[in-house]
C-alpha positions as CSV (number, residue, x, y, z in Angstrom):
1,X,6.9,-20.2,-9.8
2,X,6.9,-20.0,-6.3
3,X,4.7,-17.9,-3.7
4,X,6.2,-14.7,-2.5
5,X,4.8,-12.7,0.5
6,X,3.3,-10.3,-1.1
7,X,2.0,-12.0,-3.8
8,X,-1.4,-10.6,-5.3
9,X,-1.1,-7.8,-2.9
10,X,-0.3,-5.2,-5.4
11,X,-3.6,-5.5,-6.8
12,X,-6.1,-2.9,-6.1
13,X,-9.9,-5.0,-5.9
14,X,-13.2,-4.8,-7.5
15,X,-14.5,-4.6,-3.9
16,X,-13.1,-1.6,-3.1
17,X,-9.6,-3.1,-1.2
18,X,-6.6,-0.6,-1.5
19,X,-3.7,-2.3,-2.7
20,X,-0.5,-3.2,-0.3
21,X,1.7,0.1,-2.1
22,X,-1.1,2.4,-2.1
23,X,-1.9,1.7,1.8
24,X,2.0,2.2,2.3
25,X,2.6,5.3,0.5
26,X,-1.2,6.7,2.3
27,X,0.7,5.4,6.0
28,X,4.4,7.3,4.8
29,X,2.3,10.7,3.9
30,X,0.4,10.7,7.1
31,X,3.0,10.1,8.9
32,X,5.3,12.7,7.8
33,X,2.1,14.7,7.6
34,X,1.7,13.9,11.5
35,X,5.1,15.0,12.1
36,X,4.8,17.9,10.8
37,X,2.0,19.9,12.9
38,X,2.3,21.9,15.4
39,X,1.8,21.2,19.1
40,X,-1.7,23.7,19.3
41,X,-2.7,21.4,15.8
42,X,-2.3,18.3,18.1
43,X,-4.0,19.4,21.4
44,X,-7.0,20.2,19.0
45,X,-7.0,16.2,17.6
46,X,-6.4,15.2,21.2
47,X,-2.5,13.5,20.5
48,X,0.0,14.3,22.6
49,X,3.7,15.3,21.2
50,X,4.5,11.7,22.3
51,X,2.7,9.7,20.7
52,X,2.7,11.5,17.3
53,X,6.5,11.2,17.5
54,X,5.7,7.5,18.0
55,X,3.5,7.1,15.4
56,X,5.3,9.6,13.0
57,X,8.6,7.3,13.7
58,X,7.2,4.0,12.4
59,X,8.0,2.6,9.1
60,X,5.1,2.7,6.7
61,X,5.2,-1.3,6.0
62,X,4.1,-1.2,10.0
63,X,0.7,-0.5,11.2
């Protein structure tokens, strides 16, 4: 059978490693999560509109 990229990955580890899915769907929440507040809710975490657009705009397979 051959090797695919991701192969093993969906595992979640005895050692505490979150699997490959449950890191994405954690990345897509906080992004849209990240999206979502309000400009005074970012001053107080110190991230400019800018940047949270950035972030908020990448697709959860990217870190």
């Amino acid at each position: 059978m051959p090797r695919t990229l991701f192969a093993g990955s969906f595992k979640t580890g005895t050692n505490g490693h979150v699997g490959l899915i449950e890191t994405f769907v954690r990345r897509a929440v906080q992004r849209r999560q990240l999206r979502a507040l309000e400009d005074h809710e970012l001053q107080d975490i110190g991230v400019s509109r800018v940047a949270a657009h950035r972030e908020a705009g990448k697709p959860f397979w990217r870190a």
